[in-house]
Each structure stands twice: as structure tokens, then as C-alpha cells.
C-alpha positions in Angstrom: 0.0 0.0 0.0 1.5 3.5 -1.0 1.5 6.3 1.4 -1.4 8.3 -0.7 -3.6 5.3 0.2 -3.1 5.4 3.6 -3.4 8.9 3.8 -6.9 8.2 2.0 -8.0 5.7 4.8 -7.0 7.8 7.6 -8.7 10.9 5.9 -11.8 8.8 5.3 -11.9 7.5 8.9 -11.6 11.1 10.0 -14.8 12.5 8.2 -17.0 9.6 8.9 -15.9 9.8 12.4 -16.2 13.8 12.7 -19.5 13.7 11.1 -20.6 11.2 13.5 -19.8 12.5 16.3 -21.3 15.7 14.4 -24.8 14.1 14.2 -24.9 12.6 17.8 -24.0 15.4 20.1 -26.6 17.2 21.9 -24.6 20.2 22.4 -24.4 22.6 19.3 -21.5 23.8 19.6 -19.7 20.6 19.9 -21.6 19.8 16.7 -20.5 22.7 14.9 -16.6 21.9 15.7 -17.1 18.4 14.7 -18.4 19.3 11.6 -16.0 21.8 11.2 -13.6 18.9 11.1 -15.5 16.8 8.7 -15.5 19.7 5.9 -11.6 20.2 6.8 -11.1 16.4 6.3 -13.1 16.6 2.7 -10.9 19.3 2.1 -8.0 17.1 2.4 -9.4 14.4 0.6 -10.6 16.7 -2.5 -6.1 17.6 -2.2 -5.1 14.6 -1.8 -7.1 13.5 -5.4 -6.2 16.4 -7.1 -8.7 19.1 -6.9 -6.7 21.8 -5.4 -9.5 24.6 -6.5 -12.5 22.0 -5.0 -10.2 22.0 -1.3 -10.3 25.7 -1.6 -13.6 26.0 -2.6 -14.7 23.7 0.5 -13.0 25.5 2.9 -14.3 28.9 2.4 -17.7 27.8 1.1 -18.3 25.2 3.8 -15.9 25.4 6.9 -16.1 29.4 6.3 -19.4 30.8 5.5 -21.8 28.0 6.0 -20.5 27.4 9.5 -20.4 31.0 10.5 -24.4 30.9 9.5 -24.6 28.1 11.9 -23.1 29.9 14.4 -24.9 32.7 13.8 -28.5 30.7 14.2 -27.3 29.1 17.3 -26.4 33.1 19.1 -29.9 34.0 17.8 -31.8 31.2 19.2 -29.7 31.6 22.5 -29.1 27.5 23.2 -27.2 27.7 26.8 -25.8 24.2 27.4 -25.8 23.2 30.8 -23.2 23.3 33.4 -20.8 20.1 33.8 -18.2 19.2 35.8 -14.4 19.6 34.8 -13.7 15.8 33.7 -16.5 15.2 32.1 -16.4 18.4 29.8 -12.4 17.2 29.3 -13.9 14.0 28.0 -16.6 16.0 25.9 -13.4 17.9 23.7 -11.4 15.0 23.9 -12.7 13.3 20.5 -12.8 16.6 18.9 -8.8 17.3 20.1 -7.5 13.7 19.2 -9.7 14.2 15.7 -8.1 17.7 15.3 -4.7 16.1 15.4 -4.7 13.9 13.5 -6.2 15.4 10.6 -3.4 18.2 11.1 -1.1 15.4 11.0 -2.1 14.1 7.6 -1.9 17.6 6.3 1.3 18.3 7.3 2.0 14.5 5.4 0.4 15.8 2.8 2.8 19.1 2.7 5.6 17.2 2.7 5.2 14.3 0.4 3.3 16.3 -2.6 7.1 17.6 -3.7 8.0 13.7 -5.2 6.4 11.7 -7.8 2.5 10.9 -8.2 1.7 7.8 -8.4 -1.5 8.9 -10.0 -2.0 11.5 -12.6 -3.5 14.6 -11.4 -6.5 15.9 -13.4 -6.5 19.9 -13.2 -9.3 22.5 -14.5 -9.3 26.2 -14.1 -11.7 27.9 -12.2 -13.6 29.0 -15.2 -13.9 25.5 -16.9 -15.1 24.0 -13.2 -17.7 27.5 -13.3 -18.6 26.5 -16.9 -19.6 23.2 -16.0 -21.1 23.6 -12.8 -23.8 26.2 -14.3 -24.4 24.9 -18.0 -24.8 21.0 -16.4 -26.2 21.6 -12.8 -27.6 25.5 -12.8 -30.9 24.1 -11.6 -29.4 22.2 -8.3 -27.0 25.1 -7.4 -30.5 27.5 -7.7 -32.3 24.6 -5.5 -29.5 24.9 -2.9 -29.3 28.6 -2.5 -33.4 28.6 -2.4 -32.9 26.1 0.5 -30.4 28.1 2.3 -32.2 31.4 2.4 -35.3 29.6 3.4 -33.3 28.5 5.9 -32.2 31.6 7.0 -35.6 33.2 7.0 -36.7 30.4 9.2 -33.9 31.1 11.4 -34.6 34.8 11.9 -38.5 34.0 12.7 -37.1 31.4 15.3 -34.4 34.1 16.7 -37.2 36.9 17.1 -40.2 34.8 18.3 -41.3 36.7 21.5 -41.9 34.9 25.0 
């Protein structure tokens, strides 16, 4: 097994792991770190195969702008979590720190191994060819998901300012 496959099966065991752990927790702010993780881990993987403008793209668009919504709906509707003991929030952060590492681990792998040969050919397009194709072949789902986002947002706002 080469190193870029291991890198792939640790990656992959991150993100299914993150987003786990993203789906389960009843805290939101633990879920919003963990899914931080799992967007930073796709990130890596989209890298990793290739798709240096897609790992960009993921990072702003998702671990930048869509999580700062979240955290924005999560001030407005004023969640307080409730008040635990020292050991057991340790234990809370503890998946979230080991998780963290590791996939800081495989990036700084990544760093240094990308300067020798590739086992695999990379496949490259420009940012205009990816914005050509993602709006002639799929204009109607990228108009579908920003209908769903501001809907979400509007039902956010009504949430944040209910009275009582």
C-alpha cells in the first residue's frame, strides 16, 4: 500500500468519524466543531485527489461561510448548554482534540510528500472550466440549494425573534 492510500483511509476514517460524532452530540457547539472537522477532512481528501481549486472552494464555502451561518443561528436562538463538571467536559473535547490532530497530522504528510512523484495523474481544471460546467450541467441544483439556504435563513430569523 502506498502512502497516498493510507493517507486516503486515515482521511476517510476522520470525516466519517467527525460527522458522526457531528450528528450525535446534543450540544451545538460541539456539533458545529465536529463538523468543522468533517468539511476540513473533505478538504484534504478533494487535495489529496487532485482538486486543489475543490479544497479551496470547500474551505471557504463550507468550513467558512456555512458554519459562520450556523453559528450565527445558534447566538440568535440563545441555546445555553448546561453546566458540567471539569472531567466530564475534558472527556466531551477530547474526541474533537484527538480528531483535530490527526487530521493536522495528515496535512502536514500531505505538505511534505506532494514535492515527489505521483503515483497517480493529477487531473486539473481552471476555475472557469469548473464555473462553466457547474452552471451549464447543474444550474438548476446550485439555484435549489441557495433557495434552501435562504429559506433556511428566514426560518432562522423567525425562530431568533419569536417573543416569550
Amino acid at each position: 500500500m502506498n502512502p497516498y492510500a493510507g493517507i486516503f483511509y486515515i482521511l476517510a476514517a476522520v470525516i466519517l468519524l467527525s460527522t458522526g460524532l457531528a450528528v450525535t452530540r446534543r450540544n451545538l457547539m460541539h456539533a458545529i466543531v465536529y463538523l468543522v472537522l468533517s468539511f476540513s477532512g473533505t478538504a484534504l481528501l478533494f487535495y489529496l485527489l487532485g482538486a486543489p481549486f475543490l479544497a479551496a472552494l470547500e474551505v471557504i464555502i463550507y468550513a467558512g461561510a456555512i458554519m459562520v451561518l450556523f453559528l450565527f443561528i445558534v447566538m440568535m436562538l440563545e441555546i445555553r448548554p448546561a453546566e458540567l463538571p471539569l472531567g466530564s467536559y475534558l472527556r466531551q473535547w477530547l474526541p474533537a482534540v484527538v480528531l483535530g490532530a490527526l487530521s493536522l497530522a495528515v496535512l502536514v504528510l500531505i505538505i511534505f510528500k506532494s514535492g515527489g512523484d505521483l503515483p497517480l495523474p493529477l487531473a486539473a481544471a481552471s476555475p472557469l472550466e469548473f464555473g462553466r460546467f457547474l452552471f451549464q450541467r447543474y444550474w438548476f441544483s446550485v439555484e435549489i440549494v441557495s433557495f434552501l439556504l435562504l429559506v433556511a435563513l428566514v426560518g432562522a430569523l423567525y425562530l431568533g425573534k419569536r417573543e416569550g
